[in-house]
N, C-alpha and C positions, 0 to 999 in steps of 0.2 A: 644772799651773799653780796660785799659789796663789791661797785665797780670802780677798780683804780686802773691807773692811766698815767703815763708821761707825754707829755705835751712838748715838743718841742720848737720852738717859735725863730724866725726869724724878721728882723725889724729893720724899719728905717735907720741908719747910723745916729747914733748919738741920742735912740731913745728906747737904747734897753733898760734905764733903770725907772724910767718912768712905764713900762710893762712890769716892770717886776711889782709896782709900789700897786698898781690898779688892782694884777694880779693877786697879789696878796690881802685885799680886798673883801676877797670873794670866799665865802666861807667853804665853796666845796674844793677851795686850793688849800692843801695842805704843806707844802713850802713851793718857792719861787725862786731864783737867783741869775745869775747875769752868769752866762758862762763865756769860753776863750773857743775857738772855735770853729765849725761847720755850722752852728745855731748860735744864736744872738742869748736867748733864755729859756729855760725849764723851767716846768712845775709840775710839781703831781696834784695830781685828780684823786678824788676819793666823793664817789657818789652810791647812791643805794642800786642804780642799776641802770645798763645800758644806752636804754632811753634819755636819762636825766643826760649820762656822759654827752650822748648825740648834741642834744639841744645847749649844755652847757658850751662844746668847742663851737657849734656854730653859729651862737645866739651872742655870747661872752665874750669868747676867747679872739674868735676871727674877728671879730668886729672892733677889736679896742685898735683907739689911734695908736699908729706906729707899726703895727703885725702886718707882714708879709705876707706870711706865710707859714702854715704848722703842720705838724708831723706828731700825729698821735700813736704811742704804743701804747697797747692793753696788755694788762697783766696776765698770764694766763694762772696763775693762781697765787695767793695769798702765804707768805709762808710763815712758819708760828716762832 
């Protein structure tokens, strides 16, 4: 089963659309956008599992110029 996840990011002003554009980059994001706000940008996650999520927020996500700071919620299930 696979693992999704909203990521929510917080950035340096004046560079959430260049998060969203790196973001959207990255084949295990399935969309990205600039929101109004408590967070600067979202994006969902969809990975094969756990692990991969882990290493994606913190290898990827945390790391791109601009991110603050994130906030990941996991799905607890899938719905059809």
């Amino acid at each position: 089963m696979a693992a999704i996840a909203l990521v929510l990011l917080t950035t340096e002003p004046g560079r959430e659309q260049e998060v969203v554009n790196e973001l959207s980059e990255m084949s295990e994001i399935e969309e990205a956008m600039v929101l109004f706000g408590e967070y600067d940008v979202y994006c969902k996650v969809v990975v094969d599992d756990f692990s991969q999520l882990s290493v994606l927020v913190l290898r990827n996500v945390r790391t791109l110029s601009g991110v603050v700071e994130t906030t990941t919620l996991t799905a607890a299930s899938h719905g059809q």
